[in-house]
C-alpha positions in Angstrom: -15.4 -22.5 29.3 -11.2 -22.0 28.9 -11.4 -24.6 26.0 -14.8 -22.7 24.1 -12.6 -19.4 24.5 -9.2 -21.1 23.2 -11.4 -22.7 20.0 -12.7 -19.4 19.6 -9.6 -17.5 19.4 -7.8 -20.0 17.5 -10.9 -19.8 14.8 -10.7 -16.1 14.1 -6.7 -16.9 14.0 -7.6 -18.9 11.2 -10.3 -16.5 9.6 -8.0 -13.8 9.6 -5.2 -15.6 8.4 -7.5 -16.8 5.4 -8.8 -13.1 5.0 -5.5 -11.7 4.8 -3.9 -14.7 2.6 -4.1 -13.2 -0.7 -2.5 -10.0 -0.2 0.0 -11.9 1.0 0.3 -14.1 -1.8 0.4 -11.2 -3.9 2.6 -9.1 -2.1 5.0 -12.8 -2.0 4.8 -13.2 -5.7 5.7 -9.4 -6.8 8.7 -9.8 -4.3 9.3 -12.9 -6.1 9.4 -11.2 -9.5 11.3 -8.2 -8.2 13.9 -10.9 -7.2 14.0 -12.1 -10.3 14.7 -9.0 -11.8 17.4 -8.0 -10.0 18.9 -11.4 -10.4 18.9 -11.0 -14.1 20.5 -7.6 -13.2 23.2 -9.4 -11.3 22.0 -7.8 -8.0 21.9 -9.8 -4.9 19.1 -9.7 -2.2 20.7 -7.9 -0.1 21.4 -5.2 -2.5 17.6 -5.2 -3.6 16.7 -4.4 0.3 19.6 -1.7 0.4 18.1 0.0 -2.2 14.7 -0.3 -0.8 13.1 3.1 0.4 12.3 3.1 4.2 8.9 3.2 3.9 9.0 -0.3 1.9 11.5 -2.0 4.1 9.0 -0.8 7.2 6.2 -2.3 5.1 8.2 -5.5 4.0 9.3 -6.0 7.7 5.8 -5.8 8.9 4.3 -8.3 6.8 6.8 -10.6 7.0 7.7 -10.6 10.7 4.6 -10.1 12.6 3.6 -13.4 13.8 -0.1 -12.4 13.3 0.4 -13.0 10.1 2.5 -16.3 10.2 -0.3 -18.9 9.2 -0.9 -16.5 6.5 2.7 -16.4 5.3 3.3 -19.5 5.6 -0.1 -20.9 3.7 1.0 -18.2 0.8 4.5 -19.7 0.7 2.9 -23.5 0.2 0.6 -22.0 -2.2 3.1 -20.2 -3.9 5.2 -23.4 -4.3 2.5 -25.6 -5.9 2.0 -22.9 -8.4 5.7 -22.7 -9.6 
């Protein structure tokens, strides 16, 4: 009965994750491309999140950090990596 629950929560883990996978893969590539651009300006990272409004760094923290998230992220990132 513990097992069927486990399997069932670990399952919509995984639906979610592949729900949510490609906004995240989008939302990974534009930060990619906006990281690229401020390379080519010389910025640093670090720089790019300083100049980053509040409301982004809230959203950018969010969908990054949260660990519901984290098979998602982390599937984008492989994806990602394949493609380029």
């Amino acid at each position: 009965m513990l097992l069927n629950i486990f399997w069932g929560i670990l399952g919509l883990y995984v639906l979610l994750s592949l729900l949510i996978l490609p906004t995240q893969y989008r939302f990974l590539t534009t930060l990619k491309k906006e990281e690229a651009k401020n390379k080519a300006k010389g910025k640093t990272q670090g720089e790019m999140y300083d100049n980053m409004g509040a409301g982004e760094l809230v959203v950018h923290e969010n969908i990054q950090g949260n660990p519901v998230f984290f098979l998602a992220n982390f599937l984008a990132s492989v994806i990602y990596r394949i493609k380029h």
